[in-house]
C-alpha angles and dihedrals in degrees: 000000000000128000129181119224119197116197133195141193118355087008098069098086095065094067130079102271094351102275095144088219121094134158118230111208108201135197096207135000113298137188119244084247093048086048087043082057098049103047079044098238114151103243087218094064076064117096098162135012116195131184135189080349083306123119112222137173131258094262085058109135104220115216124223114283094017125136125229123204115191123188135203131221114266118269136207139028 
């Protein structure tokens, strides 16, 4: 089952070059928080997480093919 998380802001740097896009490829259902966990992004860097231009919470299920858009906290001032 693959899903694809976009990030923005803070959580950039998380991702390879930067892109801010990268398919998860996973072996059973798993919660946001448990994917969070995998790709090794701390859930609390996490303000919104939207889906299919829903917000949902942490304990979402996302569905094969579905796009998951986290955002960070603004930063700055």
């Amino acid at each position: 089952m693959q899903i694809t998380i976009r990030v923005t802001g803070l959580l950039t740097e998380y991702f390879p070059a930067g892109k801010g896009i990268l398919p998860v490829e996973l072996s059973q259902p798993a919660t946001i928080q448990e994917i969070l966990e995998q790709i090794k992004v701390n859930p609390e860097l996490v303000m919104t997480v939207v889906v299919n231009g829903q917000r949902r919470e942490l304990s979402y299920i996302p569905q094969e093919g579905e796009e998951v858009v986290l955002i960070s906290p603004l930063a700055g001032g």
